[in-house]
NUMAR-421836 format. One record per residue (C-alpha): residue in three letters; x, y, z. Coordinates in steps of 0.001 Angstrom, whole numbers, padded with zeros to 6 digits, always signed. Layout:
alaXYZ...
***
This chain:
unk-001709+015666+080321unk-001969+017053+076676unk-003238+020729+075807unk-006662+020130+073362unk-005001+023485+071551unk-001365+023100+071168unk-001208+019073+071504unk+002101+019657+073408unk+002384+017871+077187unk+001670+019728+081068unk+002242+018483+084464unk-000222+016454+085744unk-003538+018598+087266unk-002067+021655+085386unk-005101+024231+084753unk-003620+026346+082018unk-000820+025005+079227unk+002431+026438+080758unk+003107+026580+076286unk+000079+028235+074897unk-001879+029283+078715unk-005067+027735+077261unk-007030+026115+079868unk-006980+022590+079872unk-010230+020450+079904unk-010966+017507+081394unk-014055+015190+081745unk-017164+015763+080269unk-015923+019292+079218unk-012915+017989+077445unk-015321+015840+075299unk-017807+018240+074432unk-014809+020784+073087unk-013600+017920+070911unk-017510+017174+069263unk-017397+021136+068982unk-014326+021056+066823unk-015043+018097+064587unk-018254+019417+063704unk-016663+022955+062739unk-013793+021245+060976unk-016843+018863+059174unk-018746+022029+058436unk-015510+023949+056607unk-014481+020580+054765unk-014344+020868+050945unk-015072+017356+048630unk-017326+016236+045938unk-020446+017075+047013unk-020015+020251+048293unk-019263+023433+046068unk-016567+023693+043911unk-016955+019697+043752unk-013220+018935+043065unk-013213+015226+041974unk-009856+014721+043187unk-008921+010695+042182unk-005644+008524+042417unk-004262+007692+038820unk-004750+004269+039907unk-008687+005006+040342unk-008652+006433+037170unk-007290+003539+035136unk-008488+000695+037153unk-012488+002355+036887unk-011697+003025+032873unk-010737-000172+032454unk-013597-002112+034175unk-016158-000286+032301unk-014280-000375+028915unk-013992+003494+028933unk-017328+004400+030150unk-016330+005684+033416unk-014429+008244+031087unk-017854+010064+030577unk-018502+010125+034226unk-014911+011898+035014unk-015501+014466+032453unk-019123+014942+033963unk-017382+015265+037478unk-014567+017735+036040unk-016603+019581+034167unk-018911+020165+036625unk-016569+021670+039321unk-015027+024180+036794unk-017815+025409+035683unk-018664+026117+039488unk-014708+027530+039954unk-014822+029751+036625unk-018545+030865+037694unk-020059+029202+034563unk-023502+028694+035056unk-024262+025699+033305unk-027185+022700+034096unk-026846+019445+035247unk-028398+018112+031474unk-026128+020799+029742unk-022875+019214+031634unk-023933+015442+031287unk-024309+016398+027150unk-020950+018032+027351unk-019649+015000+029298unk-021063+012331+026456unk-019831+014610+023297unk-016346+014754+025622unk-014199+013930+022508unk-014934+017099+020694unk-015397+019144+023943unk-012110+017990+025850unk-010192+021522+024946unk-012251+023430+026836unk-011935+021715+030196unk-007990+020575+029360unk-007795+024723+028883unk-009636+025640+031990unk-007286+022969+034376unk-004018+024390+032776unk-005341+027808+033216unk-005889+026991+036974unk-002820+025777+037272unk-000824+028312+036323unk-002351+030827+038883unk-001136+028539+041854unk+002293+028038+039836unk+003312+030202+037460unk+006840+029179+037314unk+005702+025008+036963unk+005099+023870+033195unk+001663+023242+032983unk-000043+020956+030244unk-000471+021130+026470unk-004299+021449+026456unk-004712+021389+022518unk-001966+018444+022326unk-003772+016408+025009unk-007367+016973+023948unk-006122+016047+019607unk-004798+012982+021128unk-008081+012168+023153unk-009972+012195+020017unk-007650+010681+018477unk-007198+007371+020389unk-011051+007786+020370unk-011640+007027+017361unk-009662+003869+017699unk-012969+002111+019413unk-014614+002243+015895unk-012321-000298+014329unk-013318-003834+013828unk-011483-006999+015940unk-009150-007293+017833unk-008053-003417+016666unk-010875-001829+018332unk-009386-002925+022125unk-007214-000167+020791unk-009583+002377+021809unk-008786+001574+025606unk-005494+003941+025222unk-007704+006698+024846unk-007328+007045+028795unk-003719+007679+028682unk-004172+011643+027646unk-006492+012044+031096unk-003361+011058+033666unk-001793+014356+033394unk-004729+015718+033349unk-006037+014675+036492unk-002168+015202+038211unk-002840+018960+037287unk-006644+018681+038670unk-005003+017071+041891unk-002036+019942+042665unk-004692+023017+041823unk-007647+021781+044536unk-004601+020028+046783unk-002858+023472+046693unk-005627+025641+047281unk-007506+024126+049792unk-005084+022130+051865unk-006343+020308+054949unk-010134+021357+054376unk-009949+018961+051138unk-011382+015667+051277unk-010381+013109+048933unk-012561+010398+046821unk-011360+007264+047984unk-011796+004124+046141unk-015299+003606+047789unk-017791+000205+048295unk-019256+000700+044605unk-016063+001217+042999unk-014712-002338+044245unk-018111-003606+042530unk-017688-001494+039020unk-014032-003161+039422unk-015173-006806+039854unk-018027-006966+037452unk-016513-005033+035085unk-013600-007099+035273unk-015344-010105+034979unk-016935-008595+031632unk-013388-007824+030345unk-012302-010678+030482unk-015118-012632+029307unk-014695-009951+025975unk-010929-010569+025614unk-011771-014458+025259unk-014238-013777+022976unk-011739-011661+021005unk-008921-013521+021475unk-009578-016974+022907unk-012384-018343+020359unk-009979-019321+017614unk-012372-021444+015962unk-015197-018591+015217unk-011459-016596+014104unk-010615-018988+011652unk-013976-019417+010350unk-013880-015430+009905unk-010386-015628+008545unk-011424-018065+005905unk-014163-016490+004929unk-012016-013384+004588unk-009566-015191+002914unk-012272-017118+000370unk-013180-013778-000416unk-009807-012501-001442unk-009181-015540-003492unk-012471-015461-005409unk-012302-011688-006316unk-008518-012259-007395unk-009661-015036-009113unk-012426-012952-011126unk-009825-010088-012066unk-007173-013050-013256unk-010343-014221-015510unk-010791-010705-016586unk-007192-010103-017370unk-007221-013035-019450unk-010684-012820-021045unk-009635-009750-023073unk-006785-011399-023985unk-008419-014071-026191unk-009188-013751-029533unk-011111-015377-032643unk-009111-015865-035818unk-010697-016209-039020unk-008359-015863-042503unk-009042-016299-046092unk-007837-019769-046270unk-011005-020595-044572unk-010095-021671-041453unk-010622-020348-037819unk-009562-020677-034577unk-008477-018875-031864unk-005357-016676-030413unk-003856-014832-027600unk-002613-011477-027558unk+000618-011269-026229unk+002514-007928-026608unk+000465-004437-026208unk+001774-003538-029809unk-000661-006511-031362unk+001411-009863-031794unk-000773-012611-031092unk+000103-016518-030621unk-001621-019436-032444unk-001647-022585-034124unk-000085-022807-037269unk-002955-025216-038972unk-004868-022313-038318unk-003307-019390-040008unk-001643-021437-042734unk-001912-020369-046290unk-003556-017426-045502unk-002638-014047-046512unk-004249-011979-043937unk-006997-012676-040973unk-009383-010965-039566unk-009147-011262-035493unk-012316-010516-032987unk-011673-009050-029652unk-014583-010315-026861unk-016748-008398-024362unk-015251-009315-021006unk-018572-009505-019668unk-020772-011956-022524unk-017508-013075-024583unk-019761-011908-027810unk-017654-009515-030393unk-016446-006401-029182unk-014075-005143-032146unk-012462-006544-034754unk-008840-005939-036888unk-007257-007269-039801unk-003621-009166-038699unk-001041-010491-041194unk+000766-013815-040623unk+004329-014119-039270unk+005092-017898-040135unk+008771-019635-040409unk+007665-022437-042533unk+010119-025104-041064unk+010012-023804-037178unk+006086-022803-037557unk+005590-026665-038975unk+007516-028438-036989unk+005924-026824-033712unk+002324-026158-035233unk+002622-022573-033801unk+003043-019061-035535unk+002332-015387-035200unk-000165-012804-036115unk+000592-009355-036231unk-002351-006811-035832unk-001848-003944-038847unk-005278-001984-038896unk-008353-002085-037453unk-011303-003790-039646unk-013643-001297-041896unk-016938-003575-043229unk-018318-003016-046695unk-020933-000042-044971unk-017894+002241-043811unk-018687+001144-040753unk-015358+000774-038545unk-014836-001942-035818unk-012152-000790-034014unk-009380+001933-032792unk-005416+001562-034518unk-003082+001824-033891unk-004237+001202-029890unk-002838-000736-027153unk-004169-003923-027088unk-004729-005998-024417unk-001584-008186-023473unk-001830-011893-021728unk+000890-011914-019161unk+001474-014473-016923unk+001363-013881-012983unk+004302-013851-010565unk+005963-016890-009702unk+004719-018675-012859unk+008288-019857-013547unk+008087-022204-010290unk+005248-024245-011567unk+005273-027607-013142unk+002387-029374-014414unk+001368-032172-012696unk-001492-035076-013144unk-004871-033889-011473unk-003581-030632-012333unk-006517-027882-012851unk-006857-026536-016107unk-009162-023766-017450unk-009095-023357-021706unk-010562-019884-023344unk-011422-020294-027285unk-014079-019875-029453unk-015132-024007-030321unk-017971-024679-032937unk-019923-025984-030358unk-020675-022116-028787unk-021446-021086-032217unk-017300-019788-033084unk-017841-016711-032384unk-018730-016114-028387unk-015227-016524-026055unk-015906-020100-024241unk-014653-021046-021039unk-014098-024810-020018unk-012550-026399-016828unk-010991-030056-016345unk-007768-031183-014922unk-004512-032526-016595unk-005499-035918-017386unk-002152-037312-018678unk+000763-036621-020638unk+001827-038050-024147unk+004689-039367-025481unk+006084-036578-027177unk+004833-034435-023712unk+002171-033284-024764unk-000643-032134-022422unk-003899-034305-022514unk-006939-032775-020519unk-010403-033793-019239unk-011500-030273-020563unk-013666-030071-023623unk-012176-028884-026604unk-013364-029004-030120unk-012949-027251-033699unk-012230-023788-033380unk-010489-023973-029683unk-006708-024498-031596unk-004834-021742-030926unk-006321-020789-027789unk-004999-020120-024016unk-005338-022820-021318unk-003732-021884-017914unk-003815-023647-014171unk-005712-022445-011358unk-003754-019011-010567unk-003524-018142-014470unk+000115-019619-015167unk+000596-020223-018972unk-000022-023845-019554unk-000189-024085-023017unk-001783-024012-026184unk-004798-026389-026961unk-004323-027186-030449unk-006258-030960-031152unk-008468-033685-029756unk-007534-037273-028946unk-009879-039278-029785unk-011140-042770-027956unk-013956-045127-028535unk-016140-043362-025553unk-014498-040213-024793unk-012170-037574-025760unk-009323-035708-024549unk-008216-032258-025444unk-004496-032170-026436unk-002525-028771-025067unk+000820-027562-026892unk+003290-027199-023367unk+004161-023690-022447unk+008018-025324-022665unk+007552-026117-026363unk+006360-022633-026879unk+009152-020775-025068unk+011574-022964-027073unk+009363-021989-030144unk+010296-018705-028897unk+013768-018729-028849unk+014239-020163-031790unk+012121-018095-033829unk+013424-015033-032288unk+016770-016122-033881unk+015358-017471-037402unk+012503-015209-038042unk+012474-012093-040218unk+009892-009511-041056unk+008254-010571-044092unk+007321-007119-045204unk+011053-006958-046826unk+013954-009031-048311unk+016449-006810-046453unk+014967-007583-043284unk+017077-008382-040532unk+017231-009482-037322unk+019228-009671-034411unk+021206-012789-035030unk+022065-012901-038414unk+021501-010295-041983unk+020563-012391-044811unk+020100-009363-047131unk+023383-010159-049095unk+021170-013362-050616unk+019912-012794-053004unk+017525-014982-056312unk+018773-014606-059885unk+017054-015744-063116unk+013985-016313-061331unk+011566-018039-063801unk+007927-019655-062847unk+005841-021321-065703unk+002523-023712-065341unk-000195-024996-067458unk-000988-021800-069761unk-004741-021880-068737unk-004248-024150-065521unk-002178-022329-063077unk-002296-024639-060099unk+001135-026013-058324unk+003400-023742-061020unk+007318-024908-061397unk+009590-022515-060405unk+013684-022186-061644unk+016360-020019-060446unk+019833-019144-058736unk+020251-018469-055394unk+023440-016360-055286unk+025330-015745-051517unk+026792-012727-051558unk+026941-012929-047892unk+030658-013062-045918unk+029804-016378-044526unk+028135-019635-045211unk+024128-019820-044773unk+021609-022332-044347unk+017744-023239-044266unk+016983-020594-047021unk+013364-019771-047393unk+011651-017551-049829unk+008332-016039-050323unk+006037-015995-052818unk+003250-013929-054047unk+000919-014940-056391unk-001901-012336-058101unk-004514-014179-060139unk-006270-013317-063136unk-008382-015774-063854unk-012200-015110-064031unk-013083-018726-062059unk-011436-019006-058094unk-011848-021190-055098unk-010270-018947-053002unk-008849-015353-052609unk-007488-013400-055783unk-004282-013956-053994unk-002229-016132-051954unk+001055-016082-050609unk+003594-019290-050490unk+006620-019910-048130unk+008823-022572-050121unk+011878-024059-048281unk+014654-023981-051125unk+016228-027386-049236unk+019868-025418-049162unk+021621-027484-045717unk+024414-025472-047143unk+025721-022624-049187unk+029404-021038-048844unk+030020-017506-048915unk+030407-016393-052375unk+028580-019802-054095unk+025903-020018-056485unk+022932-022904-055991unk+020744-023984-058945unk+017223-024164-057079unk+013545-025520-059252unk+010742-027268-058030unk+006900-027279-057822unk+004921-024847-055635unk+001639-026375-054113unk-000963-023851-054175unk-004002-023514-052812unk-005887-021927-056126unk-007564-024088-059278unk-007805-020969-061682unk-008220-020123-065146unk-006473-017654-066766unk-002596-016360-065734unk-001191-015604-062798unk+001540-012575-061961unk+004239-013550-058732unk+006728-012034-057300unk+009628-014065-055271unk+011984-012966-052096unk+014366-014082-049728unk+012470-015041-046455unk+014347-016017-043889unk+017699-018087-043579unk+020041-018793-040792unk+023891-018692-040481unk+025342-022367-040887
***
């Protein structure tokens, strides 16, 4: 026999406990005591629903309910929490006033982290209790991550993690003050259901997310179509501004590309040929109509520039018309064609996509035009030949592939008995123009120019002499000595020649400027060569003419 007070074991018919003395029931009386005490021990029991309400939870709850509702169960805890400190700090609060609280949780979370470590510390005060304002800045932190788009957004889900020691400090302040008169929330009936529907939703979400990787790629391509087409648009930009109109005073035009900041710009040579200064047109980026317009000199090597059919402008002042009126800003940094990354890997190839800027007759001249085609073939000297249209006024222009790699310069048109092709200058043939004019050519503003490779100012033209027809001054003879005084032998000697008219009758300009190849393969250091010859102008004048000669250019034999 057991004592119903002590629990510790009598002899058999004892009346009192020979441990405590309490009598010992039996029967009908020993049942009725044990009813008695349940019901007292029911009465003084302390859980959810009964003042303070401590909503004391496993971690395991927490994470498993939080998961299966995607977070929402969060607003619940902080309802239950919220609710049973209010009660234990004797805050008098409503049930809508605490479910508000609860919803707006991620800017309210301080308060109740504050309260729980507060209430921890009076059962402990010796046990590190948490970081309220750490936890609570992390809550809304990992909040926030619900907002982003995707895949990201199942971010948001780690916004549970700053509750766990939250709720371990809940459970030791209610399990430490009110012991064995605290009942627990178990994982009840409708929790298993929250658990399996809301599982069945998670999962049906993360496949959706993650699984469909059709709907994905769709998404990605369109994402990806996007990024391509607005690169695309600020490539044409780039290279829109970079195109310009030529027109000189040997009345011809074309077209040209900017290529340094400081104003050189790249055409053909047919185009600038003769002349002795153009005027070049810088497009709207929007309409392609004229925007501003300078005056540029030409930089041609006669031999290199005619062998190649390329040459250089160089932009000197901005263009004032005869009203005062000025058309542009100098000096200015002008807008500079560069080719994109990983140009130097490409290689033109047939079917190739092309895309040519220029200013053809057929748009009027003066309006930047923009044609597409593909790389039809390739000539026998390499040449380019393209589907895309081209016509009078496009030589000189840009024409690039389908990420804006230099392709070349359209400079002609092929033409057959039904159809035309467009004929493209190769970006190889300019880079070797390149190099070899970087080596050859010389500013023409001076006969002691120099450059780099080799100082031709110790040449130098003696007796000059230029005579013609006294009242008929076209294609005038010339006579003279070219003298090196250089310290070593020289070759492909070119001067310059500027002619100033008098005449009262003119096709052209009232002056021109020649570039006449003297023909010297060789001259030794210290020698003297007898040079004459006829100069073919451009000009059928009356009258006389004044000129002036100079060393050009010449190159180190």
């Amino acid at each position: 026999m057991y004592c119903s007070s002590c629990g510790k074991q009598n002899p058999e018919g004892s009346k009192f406990c020979e441990h405590c003395g309490a009598k010992i029931l039996y029967g009908k009386e020993a049942r009725s005591s044990s009813v008695t005490k349940n019901k007292s021990q029911a009465k003084n029991s302390i859980n959810v629903n009964n003042p303070p309400y401590p909503y004391i939870i496993s971690i395991s709850k927490l994470l498993i309910l939080s998961a299966a509702t995607f977070g929402l169960y969060n607003t619940y805890w902080f309802y239950k929490q919220k609710k049973s400190f209010y009660f234990e700090n004797n805050e008098k609060h409503g049930k809508i006033y605490t479910f508000i609280d609860a919803i707006f949780a991620g800017f309210t979370a301080y308060n109740l982290f504050d309260q729980v470590s507060k209430a921890e510390k009076k059962i402990d005060k010796a046990k590190p209790v948490i970081r309220a304002g750490m936890l609570a800045l992390a809550y809304f932190i990992l909040l926030l991550l619900w907002r982003l788009t995707g895949a990201y957004s199942w971010l948001g889900a780690f916004s549970i993690l700053p509750l766990i020691p939250v709720q371990k400090a809940i459970n030791f302040y209610w399990e430490n003050k009110y012991d064995d008169n605290l009942v627990r929330s178990k994982f009840g009936l409708s929790n298993w259901a929250w658990t399996i529907v809301g599982g069945l939703v998670l999962m049906l979400a993360l496949y959706g997310t993650f699984g469909s990787s059709g709907t994905n790629t769709t998404s990605n391509t369109d994402n990806s179509s996007t990024s391509q087409v607005q690169s695309s648009q600020k490539k044409n930009l780039d290279i829109t501004q970079s195109v310009i109109d030529i027109n000189c005073d040997n009345s011809q035009g074309g077209s040209g590309t900017i290529l340094t900041e400081d104003g050189i710009v790249l055409t053909n040579n047919h185009v600038i040929s003769g002349a002795s200064y153009c005027l070049i047109t810088l497009p709207d980026t929007t309409t392609g109509a004229p925007k501003s317009i300078y005056k540029a000199e030409p930089l041609i090597v006669p031999n290199l520039s005619k062998q190649y059919d390329l040459a250089f402008l160089r932009i000197n002042s901005a263009y004032t018309d005869k009203d005062g009126k000025n058309w542009g800003t100098y000096p200015t940094s002008f807008p500079a064609y560069n080719s994109p990354k990983d140009c130097d890997k490409y290689s033109p190839s047939l079917g190739d996509y092309v895309r040519i800027y220029g200013y053809p007759v057929t748009s009027g001249g003066y309006n930047l035009t923009i044609t597409d085609g593909i790389i039809s073939s390739f000539s026998d000297n390499n040449d380019i030949l393209t589907s895309t249209k081209i016509d009078s006024g496009n030589s000189g222009g840009l024409a690039v592939n389908k990420d804006g790699c230099f392709l070349g310069v359209p400079s002609a048109v092929v033409s057959g008995n039904y159809q035309n092709l467009g004929v493209i200058i190769p970006s190889s043939v300019v880079y070797d123009f390149s190099n070899k004019i970087t080596s050859s050519y010389h500013s023409s503003s001076s006969a002691s120019s120099a450059n780099q490779a080799f100082d031709f100012s110790c040449l130098s033209l003696k007796d000059a002499q230029m005579y013609g027809n006294s009242y008929y001054t076209s294609n005038p003879s010339y006579i003279a000595s070219l003298y090196n005084g250089c310290s070593q032998t020289v070759k492909n000697v070119t001067i310059k020649v500027n002619f100033y008219v008098a005449g009262a009758t003119r096709d052209t300009a009232p002056s021109d400027t020649e570039y006449v190849d003297l023909g010297v393969d060789y001259l030794g250091a210290g020698d003297a060569h007898a040079i004459n010859g006829t100069i073919n102008t451009p000009f059928n004048t009356s009258g006389d003419f004044n000129w002036t000669a100079q060393i050009y250019s010449a190159d180190p034999y």
